[in-house]
N, C-alpha and C positions, 0 to 999 in steps of 0.2 A: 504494500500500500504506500500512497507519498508522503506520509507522516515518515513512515519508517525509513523509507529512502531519504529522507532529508536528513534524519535522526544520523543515518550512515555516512549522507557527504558532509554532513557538520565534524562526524567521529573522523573521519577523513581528513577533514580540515586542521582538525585540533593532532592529528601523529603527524601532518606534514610538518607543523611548527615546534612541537613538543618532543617528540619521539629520539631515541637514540638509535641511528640505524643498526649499527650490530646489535644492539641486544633485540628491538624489533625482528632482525633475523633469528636472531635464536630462539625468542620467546615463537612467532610462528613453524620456527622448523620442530620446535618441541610438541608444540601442539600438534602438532602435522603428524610426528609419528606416533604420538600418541593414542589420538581420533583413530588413525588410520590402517594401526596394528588391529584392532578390533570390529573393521568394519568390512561388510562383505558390500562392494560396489556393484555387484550384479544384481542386488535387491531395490536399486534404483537407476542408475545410466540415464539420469540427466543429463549429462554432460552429452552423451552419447547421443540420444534424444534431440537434443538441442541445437549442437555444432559438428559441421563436417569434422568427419575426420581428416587427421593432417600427417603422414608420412614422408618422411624425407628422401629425398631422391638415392641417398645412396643406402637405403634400405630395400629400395624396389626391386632388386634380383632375389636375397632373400626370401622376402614375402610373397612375391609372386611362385618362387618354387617350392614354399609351405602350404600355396595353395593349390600347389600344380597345374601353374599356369607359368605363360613366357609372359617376360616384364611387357610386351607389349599387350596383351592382351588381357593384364591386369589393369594397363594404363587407360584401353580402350573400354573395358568394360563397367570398371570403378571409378576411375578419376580423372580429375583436372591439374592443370600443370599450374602452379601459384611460380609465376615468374619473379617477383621480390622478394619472396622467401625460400626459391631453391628446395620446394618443396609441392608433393600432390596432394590433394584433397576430395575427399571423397563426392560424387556427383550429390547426393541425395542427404537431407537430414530427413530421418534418423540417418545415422552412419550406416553407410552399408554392409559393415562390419557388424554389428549389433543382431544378435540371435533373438528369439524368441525368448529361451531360457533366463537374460541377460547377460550371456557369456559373450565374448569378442570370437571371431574367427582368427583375429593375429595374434591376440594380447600374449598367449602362448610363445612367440616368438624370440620379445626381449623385452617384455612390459614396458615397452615404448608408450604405450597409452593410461599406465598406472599412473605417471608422472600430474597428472591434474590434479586439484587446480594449484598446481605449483607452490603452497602455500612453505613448501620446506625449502625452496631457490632461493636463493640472494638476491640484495636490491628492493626487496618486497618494498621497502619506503617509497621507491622512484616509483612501481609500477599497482600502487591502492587502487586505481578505476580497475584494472583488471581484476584484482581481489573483490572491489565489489561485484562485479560480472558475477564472478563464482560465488556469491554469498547467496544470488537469487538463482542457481541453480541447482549446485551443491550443499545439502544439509551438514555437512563433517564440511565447508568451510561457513558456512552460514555459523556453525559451534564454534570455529576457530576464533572469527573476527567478535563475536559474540564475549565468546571470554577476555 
């Protein structure tokens, strides 16, 4: 609701001016593996649901022969080329990756897509609009930024 999103770019407001970046990263990374050891992401994939997915190009030989296909025809029949990020993305939200079950058809590969919503990265200070993104997608970081 826009109460609570104001509530959040105000809280925004107040760690851009207040905050100490190192520990901001730690107190997040802490959270991160804490939420994160306990939570099973298949019982929601928002994230999944939400935004394509995003593979990086020198992943594409890999993934395409986990799926037993040839890169091109992983390329032709999944994704799109993202020319400023040197990386593909998936045609369709939901991700086309995303099962029924909520299991990933790659995640098996190198949990390339465990990695959301970043909240255990560095830098988290420079990049809060993104953290908010994920507050209204993700419930384990909606907890993070919460506590």
């Amino acid at each position: 609701n826009k109460e609570k999103e104001n509530e959040n770019l105000e809280f925004r407001a107040f760690l851009k001016c207040h905050a100490d970046e190192k520990e901001l990263d730690e107190q997040f990374k802490n959270l991160h593996d804490e939420l994160f050891s306990n939570y099973d992401c298949s019982r929601c994939r928002n994230c999944c649901k939400m935004y394509h997915g995003s593979i990086p190009s020198e992943d594409l030989e890999k993934d395409a022969k986990f799926l037993g296909l040839t890169k091109e025809q992983l390329v032709e029949k999944y994704l799109i080329k993202n020319e400023v990020k040197d990386t593909y993305e998936t045609k369709n939200k939901p991700c086309d990756f995303l099962q029924e079950d909520g299991d990933c058809k790659l995640d098996s590969t190198d949990g390339k897509f465990k990695k959301y919503p970043y909240a255990d990265q560095p830098d988290r200070l420079q990049s809060l609009y993104s953290v908010l993104n994920a507050v209204e997608v993700c419930p384990v970081a909606f907890e993070i930024y919460a506590r």
